[in-house]
C-alpha positions in Angstrom: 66.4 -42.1 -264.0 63.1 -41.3 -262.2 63.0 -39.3 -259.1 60.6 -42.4 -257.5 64.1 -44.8 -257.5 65.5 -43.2 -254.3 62.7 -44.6 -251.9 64.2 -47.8 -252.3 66.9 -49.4 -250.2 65.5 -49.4 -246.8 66.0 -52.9 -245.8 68.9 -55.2 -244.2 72.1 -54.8 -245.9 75.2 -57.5 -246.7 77.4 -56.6 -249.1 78.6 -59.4 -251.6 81.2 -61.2 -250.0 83.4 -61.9 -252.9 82.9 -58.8 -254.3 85.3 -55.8 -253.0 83.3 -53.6 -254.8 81.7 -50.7 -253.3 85.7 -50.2 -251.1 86.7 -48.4 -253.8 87.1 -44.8 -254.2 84.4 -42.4 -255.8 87.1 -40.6 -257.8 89.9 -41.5 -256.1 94.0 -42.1 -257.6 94.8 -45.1 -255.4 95.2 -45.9 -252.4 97.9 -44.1 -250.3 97.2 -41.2 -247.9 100.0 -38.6 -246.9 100.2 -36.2 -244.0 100.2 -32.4 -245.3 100.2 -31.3 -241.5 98.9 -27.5 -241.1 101.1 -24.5 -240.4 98.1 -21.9 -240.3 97.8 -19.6 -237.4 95.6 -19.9 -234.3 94.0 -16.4 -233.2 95.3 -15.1 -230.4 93.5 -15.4 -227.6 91.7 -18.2 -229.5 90.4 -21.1 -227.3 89.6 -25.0 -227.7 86.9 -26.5 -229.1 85.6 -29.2 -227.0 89.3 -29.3 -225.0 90.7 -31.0 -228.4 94.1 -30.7 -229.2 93.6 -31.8 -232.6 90.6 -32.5 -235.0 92.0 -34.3 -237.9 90.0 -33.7 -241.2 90.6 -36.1 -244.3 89.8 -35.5 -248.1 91.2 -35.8 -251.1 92.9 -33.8 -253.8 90.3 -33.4 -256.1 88.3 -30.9 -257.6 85.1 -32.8 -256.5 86.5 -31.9 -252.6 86.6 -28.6 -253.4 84.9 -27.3 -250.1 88.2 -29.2 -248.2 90.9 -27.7 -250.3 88.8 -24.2 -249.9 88.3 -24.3 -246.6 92.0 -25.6 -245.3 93.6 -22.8 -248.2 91.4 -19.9 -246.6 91.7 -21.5 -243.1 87.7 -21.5 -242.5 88.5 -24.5 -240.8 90.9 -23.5 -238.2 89.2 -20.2 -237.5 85.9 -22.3 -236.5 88.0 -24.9 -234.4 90.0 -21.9 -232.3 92.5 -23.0 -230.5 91.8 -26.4 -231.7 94.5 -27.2 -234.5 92.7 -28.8 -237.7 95.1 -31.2 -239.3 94.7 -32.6 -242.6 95.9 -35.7 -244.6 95.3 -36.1 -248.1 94.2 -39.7 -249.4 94.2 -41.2 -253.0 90.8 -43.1 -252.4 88.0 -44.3 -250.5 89.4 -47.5 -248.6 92.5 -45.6 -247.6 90.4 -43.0 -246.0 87.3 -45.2 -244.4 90.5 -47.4 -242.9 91.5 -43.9 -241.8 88.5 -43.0 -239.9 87.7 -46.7 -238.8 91.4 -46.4 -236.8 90.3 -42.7 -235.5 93.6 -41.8 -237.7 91.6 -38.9 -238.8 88.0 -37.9 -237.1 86.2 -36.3 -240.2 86.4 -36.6 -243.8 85.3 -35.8 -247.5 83.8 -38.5 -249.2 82.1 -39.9 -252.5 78.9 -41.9 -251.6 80.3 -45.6 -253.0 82.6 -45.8 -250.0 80.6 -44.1 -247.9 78.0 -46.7 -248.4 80.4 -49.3 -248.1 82.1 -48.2 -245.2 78.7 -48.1 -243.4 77.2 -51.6 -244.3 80.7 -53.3 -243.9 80.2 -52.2 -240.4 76.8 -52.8 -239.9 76.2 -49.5 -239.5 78.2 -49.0 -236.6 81.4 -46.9 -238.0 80.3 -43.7 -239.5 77.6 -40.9 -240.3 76.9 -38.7 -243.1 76.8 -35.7 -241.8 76.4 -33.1 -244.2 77.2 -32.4 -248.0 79.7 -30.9 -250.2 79.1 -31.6 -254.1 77.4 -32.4 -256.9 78.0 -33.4 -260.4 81.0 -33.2 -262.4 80.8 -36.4 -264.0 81.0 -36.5 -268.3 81.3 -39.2 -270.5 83.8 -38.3 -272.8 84.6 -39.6 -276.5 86.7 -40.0 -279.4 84.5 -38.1 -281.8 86.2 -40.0 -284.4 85.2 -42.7 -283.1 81.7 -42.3 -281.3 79.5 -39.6 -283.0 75.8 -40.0 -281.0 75.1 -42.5 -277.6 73.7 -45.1 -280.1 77.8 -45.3 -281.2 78.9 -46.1 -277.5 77.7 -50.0 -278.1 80.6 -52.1 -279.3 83.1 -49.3 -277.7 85.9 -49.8 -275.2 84.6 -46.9 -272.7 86.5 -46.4 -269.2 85.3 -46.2 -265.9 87.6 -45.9 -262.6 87.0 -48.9 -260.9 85.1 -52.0 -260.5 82.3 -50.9 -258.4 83.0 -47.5 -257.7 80.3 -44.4 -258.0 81.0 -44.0 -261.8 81.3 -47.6 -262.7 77.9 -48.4 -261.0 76.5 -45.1 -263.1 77.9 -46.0 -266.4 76.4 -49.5 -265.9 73.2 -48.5 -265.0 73.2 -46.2 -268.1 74.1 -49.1 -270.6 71.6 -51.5 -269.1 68.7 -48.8 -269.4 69.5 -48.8 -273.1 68.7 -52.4 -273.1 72.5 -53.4 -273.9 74.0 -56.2 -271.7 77.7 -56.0 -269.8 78.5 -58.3 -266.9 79.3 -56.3 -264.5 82.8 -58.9 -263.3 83.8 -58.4 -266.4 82.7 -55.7 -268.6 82.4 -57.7 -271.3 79.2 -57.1 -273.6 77.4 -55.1 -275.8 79.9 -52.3 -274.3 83.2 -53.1 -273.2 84.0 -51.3 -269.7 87.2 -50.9 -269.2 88.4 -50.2 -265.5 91.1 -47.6 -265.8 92.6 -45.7 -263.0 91.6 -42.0 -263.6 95.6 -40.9 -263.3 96.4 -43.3 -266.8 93.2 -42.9 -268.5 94.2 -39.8 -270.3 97.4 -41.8 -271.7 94.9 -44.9 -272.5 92.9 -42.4 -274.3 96.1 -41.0 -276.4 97.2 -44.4 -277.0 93.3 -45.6 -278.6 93.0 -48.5 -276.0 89.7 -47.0 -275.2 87.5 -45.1 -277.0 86.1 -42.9 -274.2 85.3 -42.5 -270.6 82.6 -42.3 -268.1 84.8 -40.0 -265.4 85.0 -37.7 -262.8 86.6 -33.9 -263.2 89.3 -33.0 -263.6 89.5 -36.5 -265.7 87.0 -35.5 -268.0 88.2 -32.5 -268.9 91.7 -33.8 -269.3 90.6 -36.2 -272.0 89.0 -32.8 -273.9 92.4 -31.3 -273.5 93.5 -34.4 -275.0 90.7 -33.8 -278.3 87.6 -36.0 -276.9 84.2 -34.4 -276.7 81.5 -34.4 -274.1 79.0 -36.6 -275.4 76.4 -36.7 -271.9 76.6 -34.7 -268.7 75.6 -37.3 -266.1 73.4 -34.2 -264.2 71.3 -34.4 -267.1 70.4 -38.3 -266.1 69.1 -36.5 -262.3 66.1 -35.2 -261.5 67.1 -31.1 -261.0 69.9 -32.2 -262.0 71.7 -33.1 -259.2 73.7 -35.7 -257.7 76.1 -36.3 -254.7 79.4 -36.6 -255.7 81.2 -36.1 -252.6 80.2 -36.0 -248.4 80.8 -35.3 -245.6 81.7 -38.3 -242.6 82.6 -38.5 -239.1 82.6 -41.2 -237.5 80.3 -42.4 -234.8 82.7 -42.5 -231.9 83.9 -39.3 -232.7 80.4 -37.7 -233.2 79.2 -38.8 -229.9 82.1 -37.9 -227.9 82.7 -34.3 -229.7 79.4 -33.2 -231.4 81.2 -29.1 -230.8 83.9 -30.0 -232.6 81.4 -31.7 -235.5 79.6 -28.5 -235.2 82.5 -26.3 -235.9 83.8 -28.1 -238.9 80.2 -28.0 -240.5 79.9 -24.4 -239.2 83.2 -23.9 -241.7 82.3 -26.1 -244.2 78.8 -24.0 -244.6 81.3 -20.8 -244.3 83.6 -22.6 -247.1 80.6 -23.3 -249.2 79.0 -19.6 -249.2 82.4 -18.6 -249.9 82.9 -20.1 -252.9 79.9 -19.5 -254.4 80.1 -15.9 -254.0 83.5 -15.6 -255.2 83.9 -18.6 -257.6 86.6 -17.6 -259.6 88.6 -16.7 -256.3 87.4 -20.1 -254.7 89.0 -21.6 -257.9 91.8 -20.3 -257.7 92.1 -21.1 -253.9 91.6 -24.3 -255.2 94.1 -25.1 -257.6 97.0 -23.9 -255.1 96.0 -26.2 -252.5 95.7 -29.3 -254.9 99.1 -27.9 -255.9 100.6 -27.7 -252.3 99.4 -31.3 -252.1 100.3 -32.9 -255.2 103.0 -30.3 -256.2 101.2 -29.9 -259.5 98.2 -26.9 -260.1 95.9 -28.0 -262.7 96.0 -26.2 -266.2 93.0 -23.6 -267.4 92.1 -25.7 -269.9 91.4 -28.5 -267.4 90.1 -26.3 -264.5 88.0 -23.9 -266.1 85.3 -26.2 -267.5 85.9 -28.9 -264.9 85.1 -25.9 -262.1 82.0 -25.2 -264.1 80.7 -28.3 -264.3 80.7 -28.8 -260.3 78.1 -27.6 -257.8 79.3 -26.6 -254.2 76.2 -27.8 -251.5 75.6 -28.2 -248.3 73.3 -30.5 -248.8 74.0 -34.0 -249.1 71.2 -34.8 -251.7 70.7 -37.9 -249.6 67.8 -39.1 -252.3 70.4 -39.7 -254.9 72.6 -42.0 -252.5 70.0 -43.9 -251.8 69.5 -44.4 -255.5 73.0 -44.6 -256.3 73.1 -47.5 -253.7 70.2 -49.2 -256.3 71.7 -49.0 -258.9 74.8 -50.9 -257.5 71.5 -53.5 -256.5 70.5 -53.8 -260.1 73.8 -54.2 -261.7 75.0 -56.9 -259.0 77.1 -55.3 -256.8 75.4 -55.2 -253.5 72.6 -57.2 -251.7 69.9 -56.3 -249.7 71.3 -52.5 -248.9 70.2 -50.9 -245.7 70.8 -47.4 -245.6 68.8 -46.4 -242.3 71.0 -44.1 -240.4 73.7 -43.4 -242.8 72.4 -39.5 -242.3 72.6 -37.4 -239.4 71.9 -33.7 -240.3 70.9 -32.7 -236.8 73.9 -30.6 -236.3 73.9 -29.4 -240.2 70.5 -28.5 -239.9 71.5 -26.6 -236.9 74.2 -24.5 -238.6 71.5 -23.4 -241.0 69.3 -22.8 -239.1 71.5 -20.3 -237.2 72.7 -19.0 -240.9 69.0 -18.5 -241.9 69.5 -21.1 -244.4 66.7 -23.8 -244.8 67.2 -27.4 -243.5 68.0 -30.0 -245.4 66.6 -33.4 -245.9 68.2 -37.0 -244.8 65.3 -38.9 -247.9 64.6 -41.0 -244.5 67.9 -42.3 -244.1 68.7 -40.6 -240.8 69.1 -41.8 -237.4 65.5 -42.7 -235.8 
């Protein structure tokens, strides 16, 4: 996967009209969002950011958001937004969420880069901005070692991805055809069958032997080792540095323009959140694993969060050269047309944050708003 891919993608962009592809979540469980409110404390004496009552941040309950679930558990986020209260929903994928934002239902949000993308050329480039980042990797493809012994043994294998389209989908396609196997990507039918599976049942697929492995997200992929499969390729080891964006943050455009202090304060906590948790990372962890369990009412096990914690990287930055060749790949395999990603970035206030943190600045791969 060489580094020169992500200079690609510059140019007018329609997504395929009968294909709903790219609206689906990164690593997402569906498609319903639920309202977890916030009872955390405002200082005393704190004031408003911007004369907001409310900002109201999205993401989802997923390792992969772990700055999100850090930063509402440790309350970075309403210490930045003062008086300001930061409310939270929780959503199960990416169309529920860009929906979300598109409505001004919620003003910021965690993201994977598919429906980032998609929300952004749907519009035209009119309804949102990457603003900063928040994660890399934790992706695996995970197998039956019964079964599937070396990558040669994949072809002729039923392997699972999440769904039509989505960030891992795209990946595992681009994988296959670089080995000179051929899928079609409606289908999955080919030298490799790819089996759309949603993350929450593929670990009872897997126990049941309707497929032979999985191309997945964490926790996923390390609930499928729980389950006896092995890691056969970490897909950071496919990335120059090895690195990837897994998950973003958006705002969207109306909001940015009309509040850029309270955009500022979030990604003034989110940078907080992030040096956090990479100074403390079993703490962060553990901060973690309670808020997916105040969300879902179920914590993750150690055997699942320990090496699905290991295997993600918490960044500000939003690695904006792997979107844009994420967003080729989806080219190559069929799934979008004529992408153009110009503007998708705006790091101006990021860039700011660091700056006033003493942290270098962070690049937008010429993606950001001229």
């Amino acid at each position: 996967m060489p580094a020169k891919r992500s200079s690609l993608l510059r140019r007018g962009l329609a997504v395929a009209a009968a294909l709903p592809l790219l609206t689906l979540a990164a690593c997402g469980y569906g498609s319903q969002a639920k309202d977890d409110g916030s009872d955390q404390k405002i200082a005393a004496g704190a004031k408003k950011t911007d004369g907001l009552d409310s900002v109201k941040i999205g993401y989802f309950g997923n390792l992969t958001h772990a700055t999100a679930l850090v930063g509402v558990r440790k309350g970075f986020f309403q210490k930045s937004l003062g008086a300001t209260r930061a409310k939270y929903q929780v959503f199960n994928a990416g169309p529920s969420e860009i929906e979300a934002l598109n409505s001004g239902s919620i003003d910021i949000g965690w993201l994977g880069p598919s429906p980032a993308v998609n929300g952004y050329t749907k519009s035209d480039g009119k309804s949102l901005r990457i603003i900063g980042g928040s994660a890399s990797g934790g992706v695996k493809l995970v197998v039956n070692p019964q079964k599937i012994k070396s990558l040669d043994d994949v072809k002729g294998k039923k392997i699972a991805t999440p769904q039509l389209g989505n960030t891992q989908d795209v990946a595992f396609l681009n994988w296959i055809a670089e080995r000179g196997w051929k899928v079609d990507a409606q289908s999955g039918k080919g030298d490799v069958s790819v089996v759309r599976t949603d993350n929450k049942v593929t670990p009872d697929a897997y126990r049941s032997g309707s497929i032979d492995g999985a191309w997945v997200p964490e926790p996923t992929a390390s609930k499928l080792v729980a389950e006896g499969a092995k890691v056969l390729l970490d897909e950071s080891s496919l990335w120059p540095d090895k690195k990837f964006v897994i998950t973003n943050i958006v705002v969207s455009q109306k909001f940015l323009r009309e509040h850029p202090a309270a955009v500022e304060a979030v990604l003034k906590a989110s940078v907080e959140t992030n040096k956090w948790i990479n100074a403390n990372p079993d703490a962060a962890k553990e901060a973690a694993n309670q808020q997916l369990e105040a969300d879902s009412g179920k914590a993750l096990p150690a055997n699942v969060l320990d090496p699905a914690w290991k295997s993600i990287q918490i960044t500000d930055d939003p690695l904006a050269a792997t979107l844009d060749t994420e967003a080729r790949h989806a080219v190559k395999a069929g799934l979008l047309k004529d992408p153009k990603l110009d503007g998708i970035y705006d790091l101006t206030l990021l860039n700011k944050v660091l700056e006033a943190e003493g942290e270098p600045a962070v690049a937008d791969a010429g993606l950001g708003v001229k």
